[in-house]
N, C-alpha and C positions, 0 to 999 in steps of 0.2 A: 929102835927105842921102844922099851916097856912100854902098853897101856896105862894110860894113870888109874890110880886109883879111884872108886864112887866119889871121894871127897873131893878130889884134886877136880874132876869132871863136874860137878857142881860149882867149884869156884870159877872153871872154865867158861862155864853154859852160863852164869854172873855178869861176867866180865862181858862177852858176849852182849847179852844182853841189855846191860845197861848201856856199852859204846852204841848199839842199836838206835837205841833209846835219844841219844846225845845229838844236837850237830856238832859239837866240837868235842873235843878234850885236851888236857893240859896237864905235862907230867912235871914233878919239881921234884926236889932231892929234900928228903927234911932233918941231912944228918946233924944233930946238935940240938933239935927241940927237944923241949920238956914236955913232959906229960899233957901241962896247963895251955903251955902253948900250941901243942896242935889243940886241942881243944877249941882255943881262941879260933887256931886259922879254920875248924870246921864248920864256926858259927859265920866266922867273916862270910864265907865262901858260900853257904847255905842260904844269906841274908842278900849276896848277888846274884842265886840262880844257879848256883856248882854243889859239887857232891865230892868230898876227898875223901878219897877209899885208897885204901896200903894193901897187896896183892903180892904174891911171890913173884918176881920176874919173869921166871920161867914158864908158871901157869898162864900168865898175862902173855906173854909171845905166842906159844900156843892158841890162845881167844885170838890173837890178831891176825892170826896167818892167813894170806889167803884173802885180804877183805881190806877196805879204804882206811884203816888202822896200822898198817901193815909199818907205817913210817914212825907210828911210836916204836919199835923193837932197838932201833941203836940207840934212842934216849933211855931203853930202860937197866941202868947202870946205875952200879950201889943202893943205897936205902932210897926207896920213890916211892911219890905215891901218884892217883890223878885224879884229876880233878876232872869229874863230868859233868859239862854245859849243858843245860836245858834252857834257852830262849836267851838273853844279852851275852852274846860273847865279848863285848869291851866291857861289860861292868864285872864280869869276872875278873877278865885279864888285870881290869886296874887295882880289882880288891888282893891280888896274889900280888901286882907291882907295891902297893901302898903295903903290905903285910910282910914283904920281904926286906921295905925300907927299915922298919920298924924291927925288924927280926932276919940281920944278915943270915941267921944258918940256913933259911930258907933258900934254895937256888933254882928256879924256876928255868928250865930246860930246852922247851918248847912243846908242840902240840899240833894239831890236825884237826882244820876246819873245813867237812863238807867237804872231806876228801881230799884238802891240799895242805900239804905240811905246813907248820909254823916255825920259823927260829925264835929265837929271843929278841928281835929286833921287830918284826913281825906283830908281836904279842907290846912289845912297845907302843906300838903304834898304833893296835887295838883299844889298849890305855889310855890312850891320847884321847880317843874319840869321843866327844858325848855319850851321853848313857841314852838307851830308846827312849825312854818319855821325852828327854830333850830333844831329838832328833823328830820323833812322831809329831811335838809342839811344832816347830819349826816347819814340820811338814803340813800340818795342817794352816799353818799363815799362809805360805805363798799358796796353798787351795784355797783358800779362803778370800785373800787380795783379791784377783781376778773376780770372785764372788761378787764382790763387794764393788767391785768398779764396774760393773756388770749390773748391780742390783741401782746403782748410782745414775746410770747411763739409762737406764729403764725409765726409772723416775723423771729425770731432766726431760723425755723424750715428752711424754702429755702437758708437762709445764711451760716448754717452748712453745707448742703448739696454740696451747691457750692464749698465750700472751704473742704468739704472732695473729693469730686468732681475732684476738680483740684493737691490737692494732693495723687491721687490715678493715674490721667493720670501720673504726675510728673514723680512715682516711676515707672513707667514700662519702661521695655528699649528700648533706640532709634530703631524706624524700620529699615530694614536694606535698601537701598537705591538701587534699580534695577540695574542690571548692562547694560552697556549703551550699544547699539547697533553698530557692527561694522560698519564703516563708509562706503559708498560705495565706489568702487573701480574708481578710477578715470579714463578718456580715455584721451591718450597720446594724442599730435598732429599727433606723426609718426603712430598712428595706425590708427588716421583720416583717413593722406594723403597714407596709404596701401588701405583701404577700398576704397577709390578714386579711386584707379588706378587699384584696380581689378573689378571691379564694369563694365567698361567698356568692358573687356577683356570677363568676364560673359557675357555681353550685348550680344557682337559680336559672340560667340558661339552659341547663342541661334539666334539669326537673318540668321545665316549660315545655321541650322537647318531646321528653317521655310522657307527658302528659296528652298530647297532643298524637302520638302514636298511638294511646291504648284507644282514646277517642273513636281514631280513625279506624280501628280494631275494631271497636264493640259494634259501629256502623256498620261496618262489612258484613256482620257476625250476624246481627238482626234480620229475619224472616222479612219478606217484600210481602202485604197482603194482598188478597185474590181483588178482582172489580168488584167493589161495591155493587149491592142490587141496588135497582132502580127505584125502588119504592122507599130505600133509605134518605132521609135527609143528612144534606151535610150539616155535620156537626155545626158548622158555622155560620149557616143561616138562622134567623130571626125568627119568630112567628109570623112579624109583620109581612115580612117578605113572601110566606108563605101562601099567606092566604091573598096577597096581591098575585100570587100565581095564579090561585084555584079560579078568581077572580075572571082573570083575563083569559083564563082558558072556556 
């Protein structure tokens, strides 16, 4: 077999390329559409995530050879084109099922997901499937349930607690309440006006005492004089006495 031609090789290196690109793709036959109408199915297709591109057979076999594509080559028969999936392969699959309702010429083939063929039955049943948001919604509920019975069971946990808590002080019996201390004893006025009036009496026995200390102090304290001489009279004789002495001497 001849080399191809730069152009043919460029459509090759394309093809390539974009199934690279793809997890999926999906060939359909579109003999009998009108201009208007692929038009419609490349906006359909574009608005689910897919790409309809029309390729010569021949060039397209070649891209595939050799490589997890390989199983589009018997589908590619008569006018085809295919449709490359980038991210929901059920929301494609449905907008080519819903598009082919609507427009028998369309005949949708089959295709290759991630490397494992599809029939048309297959691709049905793709169809069938909710679309990813619906499926991610639904996935994120049952994540979420457990969350939530979980976030539930958290809470209940300190709430029981509490209220076993407080009926468990409830049930035990009143403390018993201290018994209060005798009051002090009160002082009369009459035992004031006694302490009054002995207070002074104290005073005065006690000032009597120390009186009678310093006394006996200042005695001690005083010089004893030498013997008088002889020639002194005592102080406490008389004149008369005196000369009654000189008298009788």
């Amino acid at each position: 077999m001849d080399n191809p031609k730069p152009d043919k090789v460029a459509v090759i290196d394309e093809v390539r390329e974009r199934l690279g690109d793809s997890n999926a793709s999906v060939v359909a036959e579109y003999r009998g559409l009108t201009v208007a109408e692929m038009a419609a199915l490349r906006k359909v297709l574009r608005a689910a995530g897919g790409d309809f591109k029309i390729f010569k057979n021949t060039l397209v076999r070649l891209a595939i050879a050799g490589t997890d594509h390989e199983a589009l080559g018997e589908l590619l028969v008569g006018p085809t084109g295919i449709a490359f999936i980038q991210g929901d392969v059920s929301a494609v699959a449905k907008a080519l099922k819903d598009f082919a309702a609507d427009n028998p010429a369309l005949i949708v083939k089959g295709g290759v997901l991630d490397g494992t063929a599809l029939d048309t039955s297959s691709l049905k049943a793709l169809a069938d499937l909710p679309s990813r948001d619906v499926l991610l919604a639904r996935l994120a509920g049952l994540i979420a349930s457990p969350m939530q019975t979980m976030a539930g069971l958290m809470k209940a946990v300190p709430q029981s607690f509490a209220y076993g808590l407080k009926a468990l002080i409830e049930s035990m019996p009143a403390a018993e309440a201290p018994a209060a201390e005798a009051p002090a004893a009160e002082v009369t006025e009459a035992q004031v006006d006694d302490a009054v009036v002995e207070a002074p009496a104290e005073d005065a026995a006690v000032e009597g005492d120390a009186a009678e200390v310093v006394a006996s102090e200042a005695s001690a304290e005083e010089p004893v004089a030498d013997d008088a001489p002889a020639d002194e009279t005592p102080a406490d004789e008389t004149p008369a006495d005196a000369e009654a002495s000189t008298q009788e001497s």
